[in-house]
Phi, psi and omega in degrees: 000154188227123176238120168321077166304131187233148186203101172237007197262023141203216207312334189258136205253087206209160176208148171229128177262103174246173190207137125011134121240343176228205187271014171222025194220114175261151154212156177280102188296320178190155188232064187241145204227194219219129143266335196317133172274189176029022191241015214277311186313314174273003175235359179299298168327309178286324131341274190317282200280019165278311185315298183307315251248352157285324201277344202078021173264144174272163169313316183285011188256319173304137208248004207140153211203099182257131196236129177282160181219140188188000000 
């Protein structure tokens, strides 16, 4: 399975991509984050389809959307 991390709830702005390969092993595809405060609404999309577009994932391949709380 493959999941979108997403992190907007502080200074830092970011998506990440991980994946499965077996049922206790993650590995990480691709990372990319924002420090800029206060731009999270206007850079997060471009952050998300940089993020995919490193790991070599479509939206639709994602399996689950893990969201920071803050």
């Amino acid at each position: 399975m493959t999941v979108l991390a997403l992190e907007t709830s502080g200074s830092t702005c970011g998506a990440t991509i991980v994946t499965r390969d077996t049922a206790s092993v993650w590995r990480t595809l691709s990372s990319v984050e924002s420090m800029i405060p206060a731009i999270h609404e206007e850079a997060i999309v471009t952050i998300v389809e940089t993020a995919l577009g490193l790991a070599r994932c479509t939206f639709d391949s994602v399996g689950a959307i893990a969201l920071s709380s803050g």
